[in-house]
C-alpha positions in Angstrom: 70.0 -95.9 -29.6 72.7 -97.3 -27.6 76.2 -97.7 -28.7 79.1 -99.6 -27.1 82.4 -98.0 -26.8 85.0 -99.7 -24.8 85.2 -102.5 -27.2 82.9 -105.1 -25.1 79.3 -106.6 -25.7 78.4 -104.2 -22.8 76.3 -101.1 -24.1 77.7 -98.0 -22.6 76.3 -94.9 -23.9 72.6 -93.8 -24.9 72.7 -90.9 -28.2 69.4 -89.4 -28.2 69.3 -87.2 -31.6 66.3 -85.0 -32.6 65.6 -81.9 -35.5 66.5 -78.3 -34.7 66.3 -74.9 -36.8 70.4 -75.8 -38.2 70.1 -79.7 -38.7 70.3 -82.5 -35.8 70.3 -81.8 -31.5 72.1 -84.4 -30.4 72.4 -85.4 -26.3 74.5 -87.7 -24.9 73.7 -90.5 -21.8 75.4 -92.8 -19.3 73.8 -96.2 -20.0 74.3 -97.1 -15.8 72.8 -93.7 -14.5 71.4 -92.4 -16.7 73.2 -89.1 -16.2 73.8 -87.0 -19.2 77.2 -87.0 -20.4 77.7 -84.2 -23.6 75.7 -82.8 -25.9 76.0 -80.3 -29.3 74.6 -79.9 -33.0 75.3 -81.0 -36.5 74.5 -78.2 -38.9 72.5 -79.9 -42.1 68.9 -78.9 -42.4 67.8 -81.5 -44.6 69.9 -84.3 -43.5 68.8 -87.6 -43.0 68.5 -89.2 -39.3 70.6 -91.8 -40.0 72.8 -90.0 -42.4 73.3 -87.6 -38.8 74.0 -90.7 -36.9 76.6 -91.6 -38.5 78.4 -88.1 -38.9 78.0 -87.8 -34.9 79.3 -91.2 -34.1 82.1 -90.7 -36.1 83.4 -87.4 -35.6 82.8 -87.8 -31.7 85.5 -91.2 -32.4 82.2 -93.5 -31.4 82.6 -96.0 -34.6 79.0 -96.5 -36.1 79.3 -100.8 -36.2 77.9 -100.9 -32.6 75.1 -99.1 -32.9 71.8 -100.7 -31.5 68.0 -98.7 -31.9 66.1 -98.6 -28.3 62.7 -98.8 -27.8 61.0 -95.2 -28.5 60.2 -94.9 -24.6 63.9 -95.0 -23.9 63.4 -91.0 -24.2 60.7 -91.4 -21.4 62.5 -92.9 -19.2 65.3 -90.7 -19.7 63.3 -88.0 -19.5 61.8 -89.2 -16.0 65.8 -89.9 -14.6 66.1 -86.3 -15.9 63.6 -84.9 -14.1 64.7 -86.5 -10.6 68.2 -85.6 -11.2 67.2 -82.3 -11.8 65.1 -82.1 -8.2 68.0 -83.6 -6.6 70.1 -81.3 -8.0 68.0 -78.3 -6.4 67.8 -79.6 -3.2 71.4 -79.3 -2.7 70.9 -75.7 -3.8 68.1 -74.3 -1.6 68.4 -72.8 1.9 67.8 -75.1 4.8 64.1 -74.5 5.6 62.7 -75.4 8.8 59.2 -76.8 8.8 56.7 -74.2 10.6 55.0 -75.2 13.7 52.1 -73.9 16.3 53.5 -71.4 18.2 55.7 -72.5 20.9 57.1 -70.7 23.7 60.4 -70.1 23.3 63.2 -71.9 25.6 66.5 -70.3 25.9 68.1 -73.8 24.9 66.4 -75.3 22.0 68.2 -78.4 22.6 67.3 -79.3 25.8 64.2 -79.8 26.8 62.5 -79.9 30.5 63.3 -83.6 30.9 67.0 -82.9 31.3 66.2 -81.5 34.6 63.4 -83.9 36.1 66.0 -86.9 35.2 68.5 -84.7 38.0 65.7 -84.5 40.3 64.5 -80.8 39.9 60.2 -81.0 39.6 59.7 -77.4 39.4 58.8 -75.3 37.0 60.4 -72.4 37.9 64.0 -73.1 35.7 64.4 -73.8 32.5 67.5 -76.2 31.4 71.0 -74.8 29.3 73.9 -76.7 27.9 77.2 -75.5 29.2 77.4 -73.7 25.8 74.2 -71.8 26.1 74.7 -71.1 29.8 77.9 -68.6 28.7 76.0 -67.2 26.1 73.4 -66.0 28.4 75.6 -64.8 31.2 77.6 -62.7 29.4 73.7 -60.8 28.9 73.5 -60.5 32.8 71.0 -63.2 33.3 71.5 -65.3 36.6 72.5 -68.9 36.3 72.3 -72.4 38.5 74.2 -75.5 38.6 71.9 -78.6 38.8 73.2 -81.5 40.4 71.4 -84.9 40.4 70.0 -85.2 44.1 71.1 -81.9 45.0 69.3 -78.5 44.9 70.2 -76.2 42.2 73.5 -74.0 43.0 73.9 -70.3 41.7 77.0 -69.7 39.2 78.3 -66.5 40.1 80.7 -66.3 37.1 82.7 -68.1 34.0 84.8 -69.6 36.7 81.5 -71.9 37.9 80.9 -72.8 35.0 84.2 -74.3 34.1 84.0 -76.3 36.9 81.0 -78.6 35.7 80.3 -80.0 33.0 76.3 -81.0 33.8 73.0 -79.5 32.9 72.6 -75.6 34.1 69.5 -73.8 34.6 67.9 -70.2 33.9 65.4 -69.0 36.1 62.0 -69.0 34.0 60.9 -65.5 35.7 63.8 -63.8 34.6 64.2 -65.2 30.9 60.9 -64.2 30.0 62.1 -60.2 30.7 65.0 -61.2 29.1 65.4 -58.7 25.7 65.8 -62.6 23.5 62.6 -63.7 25.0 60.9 -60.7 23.7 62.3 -60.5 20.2 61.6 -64.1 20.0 58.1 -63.5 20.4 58.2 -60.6 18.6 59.6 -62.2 15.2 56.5 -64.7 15.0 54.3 -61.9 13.3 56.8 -62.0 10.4 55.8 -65.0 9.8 52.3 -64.8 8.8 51.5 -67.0 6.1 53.4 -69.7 7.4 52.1 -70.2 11.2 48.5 -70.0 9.3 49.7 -72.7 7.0 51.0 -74.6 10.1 47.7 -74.2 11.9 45.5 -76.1 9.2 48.0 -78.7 8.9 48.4 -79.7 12.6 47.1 -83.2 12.5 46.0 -82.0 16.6 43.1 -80.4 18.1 44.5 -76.7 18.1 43.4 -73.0 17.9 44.3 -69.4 16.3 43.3 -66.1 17.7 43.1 -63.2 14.9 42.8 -59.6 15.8 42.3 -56.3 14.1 45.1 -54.8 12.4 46.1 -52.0 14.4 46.4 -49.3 11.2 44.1 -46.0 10.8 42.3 -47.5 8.3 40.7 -50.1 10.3 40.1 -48.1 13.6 36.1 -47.8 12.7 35.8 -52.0 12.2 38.1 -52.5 15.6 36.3 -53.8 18.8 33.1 -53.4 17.4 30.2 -56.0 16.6 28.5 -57.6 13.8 25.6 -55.6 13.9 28.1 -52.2 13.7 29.9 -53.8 10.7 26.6 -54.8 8.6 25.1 -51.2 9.4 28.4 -49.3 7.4 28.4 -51.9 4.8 31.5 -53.7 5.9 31.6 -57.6 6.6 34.6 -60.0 8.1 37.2 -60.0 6.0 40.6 -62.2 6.3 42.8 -59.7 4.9 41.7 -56.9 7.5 43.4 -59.5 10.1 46.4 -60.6 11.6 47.3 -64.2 13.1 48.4 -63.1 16.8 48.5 -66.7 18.3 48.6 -70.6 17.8 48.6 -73.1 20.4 47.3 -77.0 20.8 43.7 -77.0 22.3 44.2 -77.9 25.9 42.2 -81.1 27.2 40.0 -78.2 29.9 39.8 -76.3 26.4 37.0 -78.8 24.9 35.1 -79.2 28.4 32.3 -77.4 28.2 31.9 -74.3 24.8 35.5 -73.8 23.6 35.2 -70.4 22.7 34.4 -69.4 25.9 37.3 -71.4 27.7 39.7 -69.4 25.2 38.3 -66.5 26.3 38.1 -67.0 29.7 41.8 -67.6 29.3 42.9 -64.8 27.1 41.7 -62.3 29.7 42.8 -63.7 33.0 45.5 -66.3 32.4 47.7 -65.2 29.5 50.5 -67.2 28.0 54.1 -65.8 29.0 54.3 -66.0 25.0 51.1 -64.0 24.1 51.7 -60.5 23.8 48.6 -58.6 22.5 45.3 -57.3 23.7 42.9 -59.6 25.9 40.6 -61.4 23.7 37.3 -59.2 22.8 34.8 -58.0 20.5 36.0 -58.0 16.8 38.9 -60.9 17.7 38.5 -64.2 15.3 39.0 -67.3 17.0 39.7 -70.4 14.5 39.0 -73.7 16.1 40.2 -77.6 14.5 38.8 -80.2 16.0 38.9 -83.5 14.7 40.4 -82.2 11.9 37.4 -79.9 11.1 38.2 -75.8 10.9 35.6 -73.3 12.4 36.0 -69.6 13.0 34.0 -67.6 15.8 33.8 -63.8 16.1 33.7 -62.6 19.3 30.6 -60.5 19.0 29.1 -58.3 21.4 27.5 -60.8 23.2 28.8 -64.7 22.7 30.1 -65.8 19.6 29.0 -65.7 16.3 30.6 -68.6 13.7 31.8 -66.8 10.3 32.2 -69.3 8.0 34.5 -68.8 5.1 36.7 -66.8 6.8 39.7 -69.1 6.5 40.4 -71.4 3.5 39.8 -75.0 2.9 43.4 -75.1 1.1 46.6 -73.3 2.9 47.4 -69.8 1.9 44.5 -69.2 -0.4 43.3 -65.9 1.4 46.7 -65.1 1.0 46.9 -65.9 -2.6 43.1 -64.1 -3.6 44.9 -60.5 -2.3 47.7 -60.9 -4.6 46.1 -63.1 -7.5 45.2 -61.5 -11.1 43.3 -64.7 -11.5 41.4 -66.5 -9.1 42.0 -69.7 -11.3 45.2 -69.5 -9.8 44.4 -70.4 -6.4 46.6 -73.2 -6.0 48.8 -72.7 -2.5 51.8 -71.0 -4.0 52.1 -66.9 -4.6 52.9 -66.6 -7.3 50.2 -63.7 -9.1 51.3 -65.1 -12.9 50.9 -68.0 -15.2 49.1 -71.1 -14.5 52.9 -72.7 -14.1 55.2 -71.1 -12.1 58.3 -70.5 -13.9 61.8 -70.3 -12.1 62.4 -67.0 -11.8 59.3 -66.8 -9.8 59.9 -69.2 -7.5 63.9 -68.2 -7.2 62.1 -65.4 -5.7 59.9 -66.7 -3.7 63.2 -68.7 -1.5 65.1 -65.3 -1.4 61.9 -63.9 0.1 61.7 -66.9 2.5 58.5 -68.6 1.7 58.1 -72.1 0.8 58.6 -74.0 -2.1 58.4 -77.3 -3.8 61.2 -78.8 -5.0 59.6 -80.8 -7.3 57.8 -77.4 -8.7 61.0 -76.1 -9.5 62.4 -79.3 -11.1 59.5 -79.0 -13.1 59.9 -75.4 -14.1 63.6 -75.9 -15.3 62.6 -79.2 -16.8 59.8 -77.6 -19.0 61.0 -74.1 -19.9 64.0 -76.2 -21.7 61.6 -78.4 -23.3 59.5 -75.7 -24.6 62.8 -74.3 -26.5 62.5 -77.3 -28.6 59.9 -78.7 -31.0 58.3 -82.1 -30.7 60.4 -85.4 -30.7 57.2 -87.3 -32.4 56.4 -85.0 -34.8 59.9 -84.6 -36.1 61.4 -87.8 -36.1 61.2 -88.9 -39.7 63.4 -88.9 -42.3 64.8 -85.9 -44.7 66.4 -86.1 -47.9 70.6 -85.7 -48.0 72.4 -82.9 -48.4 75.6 -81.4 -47.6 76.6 -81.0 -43.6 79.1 -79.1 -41.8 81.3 -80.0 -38.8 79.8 -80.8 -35.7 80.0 -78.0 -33.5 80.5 -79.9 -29.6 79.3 -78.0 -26.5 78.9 -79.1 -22.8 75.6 -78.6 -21.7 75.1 -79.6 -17.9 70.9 -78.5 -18.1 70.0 -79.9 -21.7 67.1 -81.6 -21.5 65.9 -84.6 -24.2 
């Protein structure tokens, strides 16, 4: 119903009322937003609805003379402002998440990229571009510096004192950054990351690639560099979760000249990426081609390749999920190992353990585990016979729901 309370024909204020256990749950709402406003409860078991109306309107000072019924799906429409107000609401909460990508190689200047130095002049690729910022940062880990000067050849900083005196683009050498100890750990801090950079790979809307290798535990020494034919004759087959992702990348345009499979191999033994830091591709290694926005894996066998399908998932994360799942039902791209809907203390977790979430998942968890304290608005809105009621006892609620 809507009721009008600053004395105008304007309707200000939405009173959505509904049966509890003690009598009548009553919620207040903004008529412009839509926000909710107050809430409490009118103890009288067996009093009427209207009868309840009245006792809330006037003991909250509302007057009962402007009252006006809405249409029943008033409470869906309050329900669905509810709902986004709620995701909103969360999103100011979470952590800032960066989106995952293909692994990249990591530049000492995120913020710059290589362009800053071909506008000055400088082709090569042998220095990689710093803000000023960045540049003392890096010196004070020992690594050597260079002032680049549009039309001039780059200069080496020899101290603080260099670079106070310009205020244009400076430059690392790439040789030494990639010995640098940051270079290393940024590499390094990829394998924690696991889920995501697979996730990222079946996403890329590109032509791209992703080597798996072996685990290196004790367990798996017996499966590790050895061939098909070694695996089927001690009963053991390809299995995702006796992996690890090692390497993304974009498919280079030479990549898809000729077999694929063998130009990443070719590659992995004789020209590795500055970035890559495992074993040279060989027998036992997993190689995960999308093309044209199809997925194959090929295991390097002892001779060629051999395609394995089903080794990766259709749907993001799922190999993930089926280690940890007590239900493959539940095989829906969020770990969660419980009930078909995650609830919020599950995916709480999940963000303080840094995987992904969706906001509108979570909305929907708060939204419905405060519904589901409550009993049916249709199957209780009817009429009950008078009786005696007690004072309205008022509460705030900021996460009542309709």
């Amino acid at each position: 119903m809507r009721i009008n309370l600053d004395g105008t024909n304007r309707d200000t204020t939405y009173l959505h009322v509904q049966p509890c256990d003690t009598g009548w749950d009553y919620t207040l709402y903004d008529v412009a937003t839509m926000k909710q406003l107050d809430g409490g409860q009118l103890d009288g078991a067996n009093m009427g609805r209207s009868e309840a109306i009245r006792h809330i309107c006037e003991d909250l000072g509302m007057g009962s003379k402007s009252i006006k019924y809405a249409p029943l799906s008033m409470i869906e429409t309050l329900q669905e402002a509810a709902y986004q107000q709620t995701a909103e609401a969360v999103a100011t909460q979470l952590p800032d998440t960066q989106e995952q990508a293909l692994d990249e190689y990591p530049m000492p200047d995120p913020a710059l990229i290589q362009d800053n130095l071909e506008k000055c002049g400088y082709l090569d690729s042998d220095l990689l571009s710093l803000s000023k910022e960045r540049a003392y940062e890096l010196m004070e880990r020992d690594l050597t510096f260079y002032i680049v000067q549009e039309g001039e050849n780059p200069e080496m900083a020899f101290d603080t004192a260099d670079l106070d005196a310009y205020d244009g683009i400076f430059a690392v050498s790439r040789e030494e950054w990639e010995e640098s100890p940051e270079f290393d750990k940024l590499v390094k801090d990829r394998m924690d990351h696991q889920e995501e950079r697979e996730q990222a790979f079946l996403s890329h809307k590109g032509n791209c690639f992703a080597i798996y290798q072996v685990k290196h535990t004790d367990a798996l020494r017996d499966i590790r560099y050895k061939g098909l034919e070694w695996l089927k004759s001690i009963g053991q087959t390809v299995r995702w979760d006796n992996y690890e992702l090692v390497y993304t990348a974009p498919l280079l345009p030479s990549d898809l000249k000729g077999d694929t499979t063998e130009q990443l191999f070719y590659r992995f033994n004789n020209e590795h990426p500055a970035d890559y830091y495992h074993p040279s591709m060989g027998i036992s290694d997993i190689v995960a081609i999308k093309r044209d926005g199809k997925v194959s894996c090929h295991y390097c066998d002892s001779f060629g390749f051999q395609q394995v399908p089903g080794f990766l998932p259709d749907n993001p994360l799922k190999n993930a999920e089926m280690a940890v799942e007590d239900d493959y039902g539940m095989i829906d791209g969020i770990i969660n190992n419980g009930p078909k809907e995650p609830t919020v203390a599950q995916l709480e977790q999940q963000i303080r353990s840094g995987q992904p979430i969706s906001l509108m998942d979570l909305a929907a968890a708060a939204h419905r585990e405060d519904r589901e304290k409550k009993k049916s608005i249709m199957e209780q809105l009817k009429s009950q016979p008078k009786t005696e009621y007690k004072k309205i006892a008022q509460k705030k609620s900021a996460e009542r729901e309709i």
